[in-house]
TORLOMI-446200 format. One record per residue (C-alpha): z, x, y; residue in one letter; residue number from 1. Coordinates in pm, 1 decimal, m for minus. Each point is the difference from the previous one (the first is absolute). Layout:
N
((Z X Y) 'a' NUM)
...
***
This chain:
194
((m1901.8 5656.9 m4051.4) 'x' 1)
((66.5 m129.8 363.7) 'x' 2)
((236.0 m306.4 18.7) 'x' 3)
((m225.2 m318.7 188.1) 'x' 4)
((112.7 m30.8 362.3) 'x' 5)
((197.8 m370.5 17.6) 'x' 6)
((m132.5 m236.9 138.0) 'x' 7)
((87.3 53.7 429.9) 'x' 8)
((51.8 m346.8 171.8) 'x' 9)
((m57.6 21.7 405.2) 'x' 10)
((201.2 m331.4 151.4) 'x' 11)
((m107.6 m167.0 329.3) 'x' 12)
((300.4 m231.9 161.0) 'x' 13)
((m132.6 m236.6 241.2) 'x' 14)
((307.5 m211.7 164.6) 'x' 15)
((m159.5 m312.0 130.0) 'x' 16)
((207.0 m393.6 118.5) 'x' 17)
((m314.5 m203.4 m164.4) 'x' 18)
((m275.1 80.5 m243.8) 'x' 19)
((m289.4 m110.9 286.2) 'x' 20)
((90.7 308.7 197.1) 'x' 21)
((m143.5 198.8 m223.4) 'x' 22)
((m364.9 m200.9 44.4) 'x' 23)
((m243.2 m32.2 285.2) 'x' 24)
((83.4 m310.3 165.1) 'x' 25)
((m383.4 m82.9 81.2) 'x' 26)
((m161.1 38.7 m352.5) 'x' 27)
((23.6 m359.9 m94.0) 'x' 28)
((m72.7 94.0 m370.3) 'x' 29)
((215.8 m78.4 m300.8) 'x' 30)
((334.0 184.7 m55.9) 'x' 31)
((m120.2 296.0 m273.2) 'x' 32)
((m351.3 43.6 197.5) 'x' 33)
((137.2 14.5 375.7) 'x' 34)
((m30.7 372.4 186.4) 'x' 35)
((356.0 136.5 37.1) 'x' 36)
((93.5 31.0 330.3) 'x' 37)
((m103.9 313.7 199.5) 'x' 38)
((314.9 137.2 43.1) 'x' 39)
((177.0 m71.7 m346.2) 'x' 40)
((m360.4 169.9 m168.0) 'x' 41)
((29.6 331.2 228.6) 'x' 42)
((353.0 35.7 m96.2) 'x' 43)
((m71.2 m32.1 m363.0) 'x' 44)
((m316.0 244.8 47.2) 'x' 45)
((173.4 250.3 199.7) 'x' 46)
((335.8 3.3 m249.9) 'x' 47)
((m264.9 4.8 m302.1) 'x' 48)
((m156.3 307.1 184.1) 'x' 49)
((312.0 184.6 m40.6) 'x' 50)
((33.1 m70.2 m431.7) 'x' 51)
((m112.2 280.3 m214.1) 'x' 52)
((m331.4 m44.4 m152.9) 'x' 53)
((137.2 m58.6 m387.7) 'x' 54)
((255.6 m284.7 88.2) 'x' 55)
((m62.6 m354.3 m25.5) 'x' 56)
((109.6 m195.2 306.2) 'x' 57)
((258.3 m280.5 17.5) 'x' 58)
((44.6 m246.0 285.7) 'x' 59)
((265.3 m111.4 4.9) 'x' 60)
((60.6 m387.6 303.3) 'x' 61)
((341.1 m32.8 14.4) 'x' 62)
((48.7 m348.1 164.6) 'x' 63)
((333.3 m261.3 81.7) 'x' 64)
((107.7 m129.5 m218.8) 'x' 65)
((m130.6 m353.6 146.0) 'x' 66)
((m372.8 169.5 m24.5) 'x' 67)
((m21.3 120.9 m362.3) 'x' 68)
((m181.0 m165.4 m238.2) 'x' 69)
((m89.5 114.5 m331.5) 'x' 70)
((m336.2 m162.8 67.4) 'x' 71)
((m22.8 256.4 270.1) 'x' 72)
((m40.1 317.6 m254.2) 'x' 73)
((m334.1 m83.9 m134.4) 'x' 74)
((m129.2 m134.0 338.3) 'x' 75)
((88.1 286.7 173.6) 'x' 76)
((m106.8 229.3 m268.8) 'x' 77)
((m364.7 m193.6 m5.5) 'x' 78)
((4.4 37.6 366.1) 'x' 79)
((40.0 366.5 40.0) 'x' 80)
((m218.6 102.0 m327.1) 'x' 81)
((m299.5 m261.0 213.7) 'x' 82)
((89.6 163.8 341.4) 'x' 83)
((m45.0 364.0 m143.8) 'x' 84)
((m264.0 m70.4 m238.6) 'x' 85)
((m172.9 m121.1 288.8) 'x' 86)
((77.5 275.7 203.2) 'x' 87)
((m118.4 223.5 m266.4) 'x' 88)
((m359.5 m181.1 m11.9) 'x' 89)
((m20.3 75.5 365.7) 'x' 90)
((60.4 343.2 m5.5) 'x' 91)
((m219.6 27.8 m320.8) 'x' 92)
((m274.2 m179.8 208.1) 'x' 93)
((79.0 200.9 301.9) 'x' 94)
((m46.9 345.8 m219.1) 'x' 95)
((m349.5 m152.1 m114.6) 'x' 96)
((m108.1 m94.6 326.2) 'x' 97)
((115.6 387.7 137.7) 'x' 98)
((m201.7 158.7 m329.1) 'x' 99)
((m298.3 m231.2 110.6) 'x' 100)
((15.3 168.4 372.2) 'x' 101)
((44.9 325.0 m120.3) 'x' 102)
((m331.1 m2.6 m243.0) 'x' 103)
((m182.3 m125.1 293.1) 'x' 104)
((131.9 210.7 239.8) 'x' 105)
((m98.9 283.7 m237.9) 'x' 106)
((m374.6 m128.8 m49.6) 'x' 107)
((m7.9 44.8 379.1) 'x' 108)
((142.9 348.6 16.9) 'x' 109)
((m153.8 189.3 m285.6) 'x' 110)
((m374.8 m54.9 98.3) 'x' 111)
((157.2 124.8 392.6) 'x' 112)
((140.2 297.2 m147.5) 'x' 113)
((m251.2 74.5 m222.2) 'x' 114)
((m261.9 m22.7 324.2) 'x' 115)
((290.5 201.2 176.7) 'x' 116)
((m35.8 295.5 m255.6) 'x' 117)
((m351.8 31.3 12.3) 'x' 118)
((m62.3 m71.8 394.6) 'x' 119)
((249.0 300.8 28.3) 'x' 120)
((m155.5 210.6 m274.8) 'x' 121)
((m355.0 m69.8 133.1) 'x' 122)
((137.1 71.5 401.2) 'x' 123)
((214.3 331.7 m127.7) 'x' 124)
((m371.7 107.0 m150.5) 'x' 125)
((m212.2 m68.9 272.0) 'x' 126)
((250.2 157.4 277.0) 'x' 127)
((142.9 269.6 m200.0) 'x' 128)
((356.6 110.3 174.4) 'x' 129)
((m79.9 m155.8 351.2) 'x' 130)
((348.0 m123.5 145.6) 'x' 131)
((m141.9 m362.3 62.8) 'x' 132)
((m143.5 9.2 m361.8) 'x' 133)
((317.3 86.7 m126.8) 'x' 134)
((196.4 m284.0 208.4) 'x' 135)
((m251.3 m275.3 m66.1) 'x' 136)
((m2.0 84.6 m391.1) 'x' 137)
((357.7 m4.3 m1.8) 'x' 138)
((41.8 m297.6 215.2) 'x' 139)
((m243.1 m204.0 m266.1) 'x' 140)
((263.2 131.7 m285.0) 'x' 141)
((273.0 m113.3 190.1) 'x' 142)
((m181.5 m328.3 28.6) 'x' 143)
((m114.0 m57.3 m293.1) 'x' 144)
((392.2 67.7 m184.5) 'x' 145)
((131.8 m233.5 276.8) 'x' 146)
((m256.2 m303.8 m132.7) 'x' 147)
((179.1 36.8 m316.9) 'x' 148)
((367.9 15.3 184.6) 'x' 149)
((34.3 m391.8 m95.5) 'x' 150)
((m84.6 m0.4 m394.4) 'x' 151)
((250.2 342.2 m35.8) 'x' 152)
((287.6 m125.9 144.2) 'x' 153)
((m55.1 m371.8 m222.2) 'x' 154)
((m87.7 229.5 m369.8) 'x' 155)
((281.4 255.4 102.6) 'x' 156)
((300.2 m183.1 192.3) 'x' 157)
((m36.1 m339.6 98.4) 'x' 158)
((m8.5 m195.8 m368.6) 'x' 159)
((358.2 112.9 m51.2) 'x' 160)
((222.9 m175.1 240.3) 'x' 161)
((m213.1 m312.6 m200.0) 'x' 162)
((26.1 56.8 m368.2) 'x' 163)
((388.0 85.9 96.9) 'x' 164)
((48.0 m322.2 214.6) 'x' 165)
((m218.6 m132.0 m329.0) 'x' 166)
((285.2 114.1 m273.4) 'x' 167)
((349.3 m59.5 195.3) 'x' 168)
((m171.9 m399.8 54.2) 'x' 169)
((m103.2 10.7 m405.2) 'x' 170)
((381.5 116.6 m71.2) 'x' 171)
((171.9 m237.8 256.1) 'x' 172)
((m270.5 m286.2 m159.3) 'x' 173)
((246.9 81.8 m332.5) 'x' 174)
((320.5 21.5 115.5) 'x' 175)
((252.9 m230.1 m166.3) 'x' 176)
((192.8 m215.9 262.0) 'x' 177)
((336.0 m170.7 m2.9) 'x' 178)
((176.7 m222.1 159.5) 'x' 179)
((381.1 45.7 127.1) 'x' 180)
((253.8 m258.2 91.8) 'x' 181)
((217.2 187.5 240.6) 'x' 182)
((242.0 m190.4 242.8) 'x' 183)
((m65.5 m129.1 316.2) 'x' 184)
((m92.2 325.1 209.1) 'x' 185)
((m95.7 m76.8 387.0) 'x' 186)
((m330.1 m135.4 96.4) 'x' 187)
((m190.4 272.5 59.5) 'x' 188)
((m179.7 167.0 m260.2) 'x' 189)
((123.0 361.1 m42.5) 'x' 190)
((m228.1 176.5 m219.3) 'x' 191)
((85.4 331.4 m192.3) 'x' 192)
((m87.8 222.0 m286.4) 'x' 193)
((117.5 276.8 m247.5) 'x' 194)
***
């Protein structure tokens, strides 16, 4: 009988003088639904990168003293699960969109292969082993594999980098967030991670 793993907690630290650093100072939405500033979200994403795949993530704002709120927990906690959520949505929509090229991309390259094949077949039978035969038959193969270049490289490589942008946004979207009082540290925001 194998003994369940506990449960592995990855922790974020963001150091920051005042909560509004961490937000983008044009989004004039409400507190919870405003975009977190550019730099505060690739820190987050690139120090979630780094958590193994079974451990929740914690961030973890500590703030002066003067700046922390209790209020601030929840807000902050509604406005990183609406950032990533969001985030998520657009990669989800982004993966849909790159499907959607693919399957058209491959309705243009099967019927060119297809004419490839026999255009070769049908040159390769009326020439028999003529050199220019030969090179024109293989040149329509070679054509016909590079129409489908486009929809290969989307069914075989280029959904991953999305569904895995996809899942660390989903798992930052549920990270639990708290709020610090720390005292007075100096006014610019020094950001770190373990």
């Amino acid at each position: 009988m194998s003994v369940p793993a506990l449960d592995r907690c990855y922790t974020i630290l963001i150091r920051v003088d005042q909560v509004v650093r961490l937000f983008n100072s044009l989004d004039p939405t409400p507190f919870r639904e405003r975009d977190l500033d550019d730099d505060a979200e690739r820190f987050i994403v690139e120090w979630a990168q780094e958590a193994p795949g079974n451990a929740s993530i914690e961030i973890v704002v500590q703030l002066p003293t003067t700046e922390a709120k209790p209020e601030y927990t929840h807000a902050l906690q509604e406005a990183v699960r609406y950032n990533f959520e969001s985030r998520a949505n657009q990669a989800h929509r982004e993966l849909r969109e790159l499907l959607r090229e693919g399957r058209r991309v491959l309705l243009i390259g099967i019927p060119i292969l297809a004419f490839s094949l026999i255009a070769s077949q049908m040159i390769s039978d009326a020439a028999g082993t003529a050199t220019y035969s030969r090179v024109i038959g293989e040149s329509l193969l070679i054509f016909g594999w590079v129409a489908n270049w486009r929809a290969l490289e989307i069914f075989l490589y280029g959904w991953w980098p999305i569904v895995r942008r996809h899942r660390l946004y989903r798992r930052l979207a549920a990270a639990t967030v708290k709020v610090l009082s720390v005292g007075s540290f100096s006014s610019s925001p020094d950001e770190s991670a373990n």
